[in-house]
N, C-alpha and C positions, 0 to 999 in steps of 0.2 A: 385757358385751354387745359384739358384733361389732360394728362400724360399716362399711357397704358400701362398697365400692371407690370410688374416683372412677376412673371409665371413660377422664377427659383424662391421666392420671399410668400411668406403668408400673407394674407391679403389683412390680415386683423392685427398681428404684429411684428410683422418686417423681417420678422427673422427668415432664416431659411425653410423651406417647407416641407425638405425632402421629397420633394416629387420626381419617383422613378421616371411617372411620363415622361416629364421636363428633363430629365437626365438622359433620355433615350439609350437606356442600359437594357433593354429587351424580357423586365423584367415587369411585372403587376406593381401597382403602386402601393402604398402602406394604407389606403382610405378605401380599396376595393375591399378590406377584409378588417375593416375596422369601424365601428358605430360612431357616426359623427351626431352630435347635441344638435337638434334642433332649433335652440338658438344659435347657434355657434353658425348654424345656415341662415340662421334670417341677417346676423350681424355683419354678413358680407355686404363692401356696398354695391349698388345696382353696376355700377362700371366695370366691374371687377365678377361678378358672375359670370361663369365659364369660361373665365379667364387667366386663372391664378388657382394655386390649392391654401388649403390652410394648413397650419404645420400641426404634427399629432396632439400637443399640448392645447393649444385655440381650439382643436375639432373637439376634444372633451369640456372643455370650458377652465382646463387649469389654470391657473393664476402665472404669471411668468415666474422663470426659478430667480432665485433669489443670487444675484452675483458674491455676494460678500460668504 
């Protein structure tokens, strides 16, 4: 069985996504005025389409930060 997205987590790497929507802070989100990669949309999976955001990092196609 699927388990649905959580809409606060990026759909490509779990982390948070910063979604204003999802925050219902009455404010526009960060991906309304931001160019998302092309792939960075095809790599969402199908379950998960209009379901969830991707967090700024994933929607440009950055690499994760480096914790150390």
């Amino acid at each position: 069985m699927n388990q649905a997205p959580d809409p606060s987590r990026c759909t490509l790497c779990g982390l948070a996504n910063d979604c204003a929507e999802e925050a219902a802070n009455g404010q526009p989100c960060w991906c309304f005025s931001t160019p998302i990669a092309p792939e960075a949309l095809r790599r969402i999976p199908l379950d998960a389409q209009g379901k969830a955001c991707l967090c700024p990092r994933c929607a440009r196609l950055l690499p994760p930060e480096d914790p150390t």
